[in-house]
C-alpha positions as CSV (number, residue, x, y, z in Angstrom):
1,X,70.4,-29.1,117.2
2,X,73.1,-26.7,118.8
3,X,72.3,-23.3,120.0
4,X,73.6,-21.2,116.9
5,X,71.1,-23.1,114.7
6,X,67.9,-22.1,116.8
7,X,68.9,-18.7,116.8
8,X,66.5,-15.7,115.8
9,X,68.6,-15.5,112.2
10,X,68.3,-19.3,111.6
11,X,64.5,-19.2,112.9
12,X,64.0,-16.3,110.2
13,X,65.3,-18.6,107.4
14,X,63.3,-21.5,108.3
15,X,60.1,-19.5,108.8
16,X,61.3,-17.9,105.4
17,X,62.1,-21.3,103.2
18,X,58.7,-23.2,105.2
19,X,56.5,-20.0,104.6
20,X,57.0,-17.1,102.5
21,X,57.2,-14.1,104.4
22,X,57.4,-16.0,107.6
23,X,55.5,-17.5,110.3
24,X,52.8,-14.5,110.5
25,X,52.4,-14.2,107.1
26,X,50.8,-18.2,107.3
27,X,48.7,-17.1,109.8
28,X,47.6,-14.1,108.6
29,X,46.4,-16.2,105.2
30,X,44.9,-18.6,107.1
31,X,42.8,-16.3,109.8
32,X,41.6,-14.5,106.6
33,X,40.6,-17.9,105.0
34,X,38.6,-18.7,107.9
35,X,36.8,-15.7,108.5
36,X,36.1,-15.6,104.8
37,X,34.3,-19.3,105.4
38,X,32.3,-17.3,107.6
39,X,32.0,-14.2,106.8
40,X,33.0,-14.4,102.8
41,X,33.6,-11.2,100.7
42,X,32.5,-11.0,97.0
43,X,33.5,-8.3,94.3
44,X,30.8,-5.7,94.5
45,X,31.4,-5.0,90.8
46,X,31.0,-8.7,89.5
47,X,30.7,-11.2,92.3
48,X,34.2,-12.5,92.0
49,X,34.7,-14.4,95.5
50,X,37.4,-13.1,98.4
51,X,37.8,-9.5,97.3
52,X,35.9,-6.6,98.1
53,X,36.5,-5.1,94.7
54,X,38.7,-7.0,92.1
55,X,41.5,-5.8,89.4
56,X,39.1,-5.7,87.1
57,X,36.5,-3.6,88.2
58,X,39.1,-0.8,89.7
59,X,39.2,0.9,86.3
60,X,35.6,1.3,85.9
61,X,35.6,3.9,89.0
62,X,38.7,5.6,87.5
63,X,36.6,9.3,87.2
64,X,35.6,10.7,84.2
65,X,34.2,14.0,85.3
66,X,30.9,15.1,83.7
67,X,29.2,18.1,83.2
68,X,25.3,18.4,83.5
69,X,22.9,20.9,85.5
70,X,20.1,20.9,87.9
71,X,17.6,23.7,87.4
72,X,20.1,26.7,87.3
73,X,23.1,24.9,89.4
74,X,25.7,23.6,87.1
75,X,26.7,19.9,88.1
76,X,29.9,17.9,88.0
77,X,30.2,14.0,88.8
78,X,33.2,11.9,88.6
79,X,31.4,8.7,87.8
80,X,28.4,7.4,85.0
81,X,26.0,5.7,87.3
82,X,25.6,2.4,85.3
83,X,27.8,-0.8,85.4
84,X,30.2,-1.3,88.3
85,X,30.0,2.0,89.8
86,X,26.4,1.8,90.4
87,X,26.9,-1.9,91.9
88,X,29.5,-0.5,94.1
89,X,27.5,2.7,95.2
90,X,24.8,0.6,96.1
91,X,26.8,-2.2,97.9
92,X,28.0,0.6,99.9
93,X,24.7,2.2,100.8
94,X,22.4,-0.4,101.3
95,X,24.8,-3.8,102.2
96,X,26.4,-1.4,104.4
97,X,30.0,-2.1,103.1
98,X,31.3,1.1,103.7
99,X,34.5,-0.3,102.8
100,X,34.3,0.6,99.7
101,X,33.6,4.2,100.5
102,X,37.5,4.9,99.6
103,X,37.3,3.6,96.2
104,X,34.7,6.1,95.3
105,X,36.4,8.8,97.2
106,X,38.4,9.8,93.9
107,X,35.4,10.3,92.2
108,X,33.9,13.1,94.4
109,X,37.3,15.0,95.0
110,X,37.3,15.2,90.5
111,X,34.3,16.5,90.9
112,X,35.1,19.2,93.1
113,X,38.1,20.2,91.6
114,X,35.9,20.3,88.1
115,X,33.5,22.4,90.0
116,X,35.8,24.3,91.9
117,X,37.7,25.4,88.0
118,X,34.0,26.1,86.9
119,X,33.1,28.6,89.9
120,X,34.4,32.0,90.0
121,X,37.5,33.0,92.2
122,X,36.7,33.1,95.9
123,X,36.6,30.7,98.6
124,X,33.6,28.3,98.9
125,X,32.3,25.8,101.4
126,X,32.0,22.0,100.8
127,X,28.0,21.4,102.0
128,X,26.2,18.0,101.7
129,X,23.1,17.4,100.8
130,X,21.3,16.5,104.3
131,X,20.3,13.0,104.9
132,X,16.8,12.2,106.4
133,X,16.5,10.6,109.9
134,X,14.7,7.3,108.5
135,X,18.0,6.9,106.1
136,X,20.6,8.0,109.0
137,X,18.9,5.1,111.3
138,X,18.7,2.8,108.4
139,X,22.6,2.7,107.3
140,X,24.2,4.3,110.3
141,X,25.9,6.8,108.4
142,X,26.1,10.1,106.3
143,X,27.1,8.6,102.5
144,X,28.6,11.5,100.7
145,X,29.8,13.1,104.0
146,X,32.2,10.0,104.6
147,X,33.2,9.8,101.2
148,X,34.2,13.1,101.6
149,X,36.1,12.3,104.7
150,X,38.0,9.4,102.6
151,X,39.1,12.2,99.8
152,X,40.4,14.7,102.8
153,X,37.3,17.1,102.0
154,X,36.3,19.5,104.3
155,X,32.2,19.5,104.6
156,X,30.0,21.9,106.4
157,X,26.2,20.8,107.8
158,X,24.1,24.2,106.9
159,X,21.4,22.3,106.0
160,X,19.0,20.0,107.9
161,X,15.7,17.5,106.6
162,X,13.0,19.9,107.5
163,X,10.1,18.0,106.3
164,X,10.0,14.1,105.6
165,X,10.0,13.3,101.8
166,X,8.7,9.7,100.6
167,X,10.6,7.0,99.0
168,X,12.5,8.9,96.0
169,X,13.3,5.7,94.3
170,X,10.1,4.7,92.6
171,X,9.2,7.7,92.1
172,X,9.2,9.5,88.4
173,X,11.1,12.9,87.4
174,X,7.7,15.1,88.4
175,X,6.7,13.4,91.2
176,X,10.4,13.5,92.7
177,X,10.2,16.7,92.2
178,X,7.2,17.3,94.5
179,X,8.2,15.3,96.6
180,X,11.5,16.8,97.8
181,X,9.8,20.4,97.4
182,X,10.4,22.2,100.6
183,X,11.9,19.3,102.5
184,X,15.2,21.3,103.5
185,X,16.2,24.5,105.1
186,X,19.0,25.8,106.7
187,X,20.7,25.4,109.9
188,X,20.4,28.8,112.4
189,X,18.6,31.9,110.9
190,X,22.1,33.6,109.5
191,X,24.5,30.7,109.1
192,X,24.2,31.1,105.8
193,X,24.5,34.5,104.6
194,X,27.3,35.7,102.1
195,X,28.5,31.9,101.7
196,X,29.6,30.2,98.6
197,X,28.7,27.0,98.6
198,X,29.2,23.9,96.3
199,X,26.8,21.5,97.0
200,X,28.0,17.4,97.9
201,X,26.2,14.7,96.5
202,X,26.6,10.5,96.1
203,X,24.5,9.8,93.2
204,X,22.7,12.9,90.6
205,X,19.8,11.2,89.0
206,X,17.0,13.8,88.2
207,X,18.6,16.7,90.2
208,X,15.8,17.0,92.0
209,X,17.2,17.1,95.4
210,X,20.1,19.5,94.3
211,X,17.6,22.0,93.2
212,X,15.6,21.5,96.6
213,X,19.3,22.0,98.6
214,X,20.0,25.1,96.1
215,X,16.7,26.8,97.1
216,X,16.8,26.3,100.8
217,X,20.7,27.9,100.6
218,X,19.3,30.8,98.4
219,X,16.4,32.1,100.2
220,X,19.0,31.6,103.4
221,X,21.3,34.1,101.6
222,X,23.6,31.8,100.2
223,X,25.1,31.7,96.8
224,X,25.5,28.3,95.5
225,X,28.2,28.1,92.6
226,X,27.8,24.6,92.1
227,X,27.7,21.3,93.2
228,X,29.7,17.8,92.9
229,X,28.7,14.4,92.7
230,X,30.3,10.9,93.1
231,X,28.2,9.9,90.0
232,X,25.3,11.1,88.2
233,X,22.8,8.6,86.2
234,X,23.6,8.4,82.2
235,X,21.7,11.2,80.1
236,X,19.0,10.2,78.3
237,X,15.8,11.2,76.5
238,X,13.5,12.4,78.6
239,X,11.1,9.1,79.0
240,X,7.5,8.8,80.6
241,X,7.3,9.0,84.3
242,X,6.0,5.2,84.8
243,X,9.2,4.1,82.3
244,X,11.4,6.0,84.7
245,X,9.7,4.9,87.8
246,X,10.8,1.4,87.0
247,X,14.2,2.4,85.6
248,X,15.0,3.9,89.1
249,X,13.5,1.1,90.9
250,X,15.7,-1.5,89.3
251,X,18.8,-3.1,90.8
252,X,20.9,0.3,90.2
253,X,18.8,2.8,91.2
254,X,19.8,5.1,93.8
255,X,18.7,4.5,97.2
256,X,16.4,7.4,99.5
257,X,18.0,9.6,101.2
């Protein structure tokens, strides 16, 4: 073979005729066929193999904002938590595939824009719901705080786990209740005061914790306008606390905080 043939051009077209889009392309479909042999990837909405989350389930966490309230705060999520949403919320809390944190990240920022249309003029700060030191060691990470991060939201920490709260997810509406009571406060002794706050949430199931967030802001001098969720659990008639107790605890019930 002469010179001109093994030049970069006529390299280019054999890579290009033997593999479509070349050389690197064939290796990078085979390194991700090998490291799906050993470390292989599933849908999180329906278990199809070799994608994180398939063509199919994208729709289902297209948001569809919704309007409910917790106590006296008025509440907007992007998502129902049923289906594939709550598989993928899930999947990303407790496998750890946070991964999927950007797919989920449209849902939060519909929500705030719903609650920020709801709230009266004025500027407002972006504050999470705090997540307990036995979940922060668990998953290694702040949920709705890095969701936040993948829709470009701005979040402030004013408030901090004062008091350890059980397991929430076993738990029925009353006894969640309880159990939160009193758990939160605010960070510093005036970090709070004057500040219009929506509150940040991943998943809205009794309100319970929203309402414990609310109060610790209120008595801090805060005025909480609202707050946002990445999903909130289907409305329903109120049911006895043992029937919700296993609804929660089932395969798409939130996780502790």
């Amino acid at each position: 073979m002469n010179e001109s043939s093994t030049g970069p051009a006529a390299v280019h077209a054999v890579r290009g005729r033997a593999h479509p889009g070349g050389w690197s392309g064939a290796v990078r479909r085979a390194g991700a066929e090998a490291l799906s042999v050993v470390f292989p990837v599933w849908c999180a909405g329906c278990d199809a193999p070799d994608t994180a989350l398939c063509d199919q389930c994208r729709p289902a966490l297209i948001p569809t904002p919704i309007a409910r309230v917790a106590g006296e705060v008025p509440v907007h999520a992007g998502l129902v938590f049923e289906g594939v949403a709550a598989r993928v919320v899930r999947a990303a809390k407790e496998e750890g595939r946070t991964g999927l944190l950007r797919a989920l990240a449209p849902a939060l920022e519909c929500a705030v824009a719903a609650s920020l249309a709801a709230a009266t003029a004025g500027p407002v700060v972006l504050v999470p719901v705090p997540t307990s030191p036995a979940a922060m060691r668990r998953r290694g990470f702040r949920v709705v705080e890095l969701i936040a991060r993948r829709a470009g939201l701005p979040v402030r920490r004013l408030l901090v786990v004062s008091t350890a709260a059980g397991d929430q997810r076993r738990l029925g509406r009353d006894d969640r209740a309880r159990n939160v009571a009193g758990s939160m406060r605010v960070r510093g002794s005036r970090g709070a005061e004057g500040v219009r706050v929506i509150l940040l949430d991943d998943v809205v199931t009794t309100g319970a914790t929203l309402r414990e967030a609310a109060r610790a802001l209120t008595a801090a001098g805060a005025v909480v306008v609202g707050a946002a969720a990445v999903a909130s659990t289907p409305r329903r008639r109120r049911m006895p606390e043992r029937a919700l107790s296993r609804e929660l605890g089932g395969d798409i019930s939130p996780a502790p905080r």
